[in-house]
N, C-alpha and C positions, 0 to 999 in steps of 0.2 A: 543682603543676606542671601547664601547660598545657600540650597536645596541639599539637605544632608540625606543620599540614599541609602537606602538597608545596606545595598551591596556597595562599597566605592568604587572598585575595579572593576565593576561591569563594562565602564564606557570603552576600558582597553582592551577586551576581549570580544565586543561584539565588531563584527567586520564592515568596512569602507565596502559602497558599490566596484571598485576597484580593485579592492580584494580579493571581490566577491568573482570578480571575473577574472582574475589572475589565480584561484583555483580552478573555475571550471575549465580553463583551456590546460593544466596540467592535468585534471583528469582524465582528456580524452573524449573521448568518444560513448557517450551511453549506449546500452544493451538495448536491443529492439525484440518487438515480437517479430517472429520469422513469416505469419498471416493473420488473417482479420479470427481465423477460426481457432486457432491458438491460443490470442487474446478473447474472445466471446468466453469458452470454456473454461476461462483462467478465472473471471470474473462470475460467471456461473457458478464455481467450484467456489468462492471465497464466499459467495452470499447463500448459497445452500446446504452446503460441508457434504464432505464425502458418508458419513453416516446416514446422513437425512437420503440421502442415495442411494446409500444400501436398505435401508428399512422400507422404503415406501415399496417395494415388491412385496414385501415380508406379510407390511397389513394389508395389500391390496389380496392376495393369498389367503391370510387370515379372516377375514372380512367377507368374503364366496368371489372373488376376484371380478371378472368381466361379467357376470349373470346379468 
C-alpha cells in the first residue's frame, strides 16, 4: 500500500541536492555588505524601525528631556 499524498506532484517539484547546486552556481555571486558598520545598522534598523527612531526624541522632549 502506497502513501496517497494531498499533493501528488510534490515529489517532482521539490529539488535533488544537485539541482540545488546547479542553480546556485548560475546564480552567481551573492551581494555582500560593503562593512561590519553597514550591516550592524541594517540589523538595528529592522528590529527597532525607523519610527521608533524618530519618536524617542519626541518623548524624551516631551517628558522635560535630560533634567
Amino acid at each position: 500500500m502506497k502513501l496517497q499524498l494531498p499533493n501528488p506532484d510534490l515529489d517532482d517539484r521539490i529539488l535533488s541536492h544537485q539541482q540545488l547546486d546547479e542553480l546556485e552556481e548560475e546564480a552567481g555571486e551573492r551581494p555582500k555588505w560593503d562593512n561590519k558598520a553597514q550591516y550592524m545598522l541594517t540589523c538595528v534598523g529592522f528590529c527597532v524601525g525607523l519610527g521608533n527612531v524618530w519618536r524617542f526624541p519626541y518623548l524624551c522632549q516631551s517628558h522635560g528631556g535630560g533634567k
